[in-house]
ZAKOLSE-512342 format. One record per residue (C-alpha): x, y, z; residue in one letter. Coordinates in steps of 0.1 Angstrom, whole numbers, padded with zeros to 4 digits, always signed. Last residue first. Example, Ala and Ser with C-alpha at 12.3 -4.5 7.8 and 13.67 -1.06 7.14 Angstrom:
2
+0137-0011+0071S;+0123-0045+0078A;
end
This chain:
147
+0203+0073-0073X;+0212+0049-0042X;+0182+0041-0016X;+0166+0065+0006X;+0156+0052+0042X;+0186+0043+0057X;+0214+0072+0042X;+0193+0100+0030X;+0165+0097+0056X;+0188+0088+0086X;+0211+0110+0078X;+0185+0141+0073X;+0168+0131+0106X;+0198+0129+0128X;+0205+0163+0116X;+0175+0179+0114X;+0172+0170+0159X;+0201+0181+0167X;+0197+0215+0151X;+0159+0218+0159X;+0171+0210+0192X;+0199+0237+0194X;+0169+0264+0174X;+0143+0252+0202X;+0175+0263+0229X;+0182+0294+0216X;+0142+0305+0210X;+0133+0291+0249X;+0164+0309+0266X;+0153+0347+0246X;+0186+0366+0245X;+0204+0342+0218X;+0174+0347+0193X;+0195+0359+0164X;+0223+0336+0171X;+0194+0305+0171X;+0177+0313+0144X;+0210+0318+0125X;+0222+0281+0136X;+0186+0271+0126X;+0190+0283+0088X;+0226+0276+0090X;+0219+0240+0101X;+0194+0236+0072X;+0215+0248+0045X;+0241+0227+0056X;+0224+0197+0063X;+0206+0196+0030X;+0236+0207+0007X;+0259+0182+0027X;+0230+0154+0022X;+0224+0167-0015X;+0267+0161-0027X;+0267+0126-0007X;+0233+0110-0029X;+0246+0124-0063X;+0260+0095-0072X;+0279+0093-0106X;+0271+0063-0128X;+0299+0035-0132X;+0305+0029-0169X;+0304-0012-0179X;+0270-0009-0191X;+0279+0018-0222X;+0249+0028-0239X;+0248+0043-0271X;+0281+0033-0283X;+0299+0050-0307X;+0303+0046-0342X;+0272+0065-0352X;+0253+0041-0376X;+0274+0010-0362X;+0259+0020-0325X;+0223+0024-0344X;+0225-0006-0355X;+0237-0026-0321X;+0206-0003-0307X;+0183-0015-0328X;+0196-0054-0324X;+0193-0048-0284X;+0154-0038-0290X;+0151-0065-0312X;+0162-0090-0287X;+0146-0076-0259X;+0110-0082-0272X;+0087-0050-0259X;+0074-0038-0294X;+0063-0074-0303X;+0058-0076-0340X;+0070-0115-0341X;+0059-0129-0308X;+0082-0134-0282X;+0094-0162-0262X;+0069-0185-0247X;+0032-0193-0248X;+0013-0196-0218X;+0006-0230-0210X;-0025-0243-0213X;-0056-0239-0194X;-0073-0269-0169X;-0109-0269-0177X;-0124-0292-0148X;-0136-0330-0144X;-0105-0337-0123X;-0085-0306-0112X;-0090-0313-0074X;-0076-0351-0073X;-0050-0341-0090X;-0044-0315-0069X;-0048-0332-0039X;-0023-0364-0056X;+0004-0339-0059X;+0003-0322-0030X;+0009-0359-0011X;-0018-0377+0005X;-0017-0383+0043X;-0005-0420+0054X;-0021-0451+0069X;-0056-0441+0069X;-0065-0452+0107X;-0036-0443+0124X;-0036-0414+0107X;-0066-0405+0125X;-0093-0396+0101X;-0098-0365+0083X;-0136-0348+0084X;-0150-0356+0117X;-0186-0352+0121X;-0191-0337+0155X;-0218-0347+0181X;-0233-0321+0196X;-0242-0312+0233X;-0259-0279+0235X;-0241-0248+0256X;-0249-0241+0283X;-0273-0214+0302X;-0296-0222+0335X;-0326-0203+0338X;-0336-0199+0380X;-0369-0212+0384X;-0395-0186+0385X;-0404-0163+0422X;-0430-0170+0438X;-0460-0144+0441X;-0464-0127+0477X;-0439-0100+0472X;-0464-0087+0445X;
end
């Protein structure tokens, strides 16, 4: 075997194209086509759809207008009104972030007085501590949005 020769080395490359170019210089053209004339060119020869229809149909469930007309009626009916847009809704949102952090910092607080002899159970209940109550803020005044 180490008498045969041994075959000429392969050499790899890529093949030489030539590429077909699909928009010309603008040099060439003079100027690019607006939106307008692409899609105009684009829709012919197909089904273009109409417009949707607008406004509501007459035994819509979902039209506004009648909806707001039932409750005018049912405002006369009573003599008070059924919704009131102008009141301001109470916010709950400060009331469960005290309730949260408090109960949670007693919880852990407690942990922690119980556990005062052991170093590594005083000092996971401190953390815990820290740690809730950046987390509670941030959830309840970042994340969460008004309700």
């Amino acid at each position: 075997m180490p008498d045969d020769a041994d075959p000429p080395r392969k050499t790899y490359g890529f093949k030489p194209r030539e590429f077909k170019r699909d928009n010309a210089p603008v040099s060439e053209v003079g100027r690019m086509p607006t939106a307008a004339e692409l899609a105009k060119v684009a829709s012919e020869g197909k089904i273009v759809a109409p417009p949707a229809p607008r406004g509501a149909k007459p035994d819509d469930p979902n039209d506004v207008y009648a909806t707001l007309q039932l409750n005018r009626s049912a405002e006369q009916v009573h003599e008070e009104p059924v919704a009131d847009p102008g009141k301001k809704r109470e916010h709950r949102r400060k009331r469960d972030y005290w309730i949260v952090l408090l109960s949670s910092e007693a919880v852990l607080g407690t942990i922690g007085f119980l556990g005062r002899h052991n170093v590594v159970v005083l000092m996971f209940a401190f953390g815990g501590m820290i740690f809730v109550a950046g987390a509670v803020t941030w959830i309840m005044w970042q994340v969460m949005g008004r309700y």
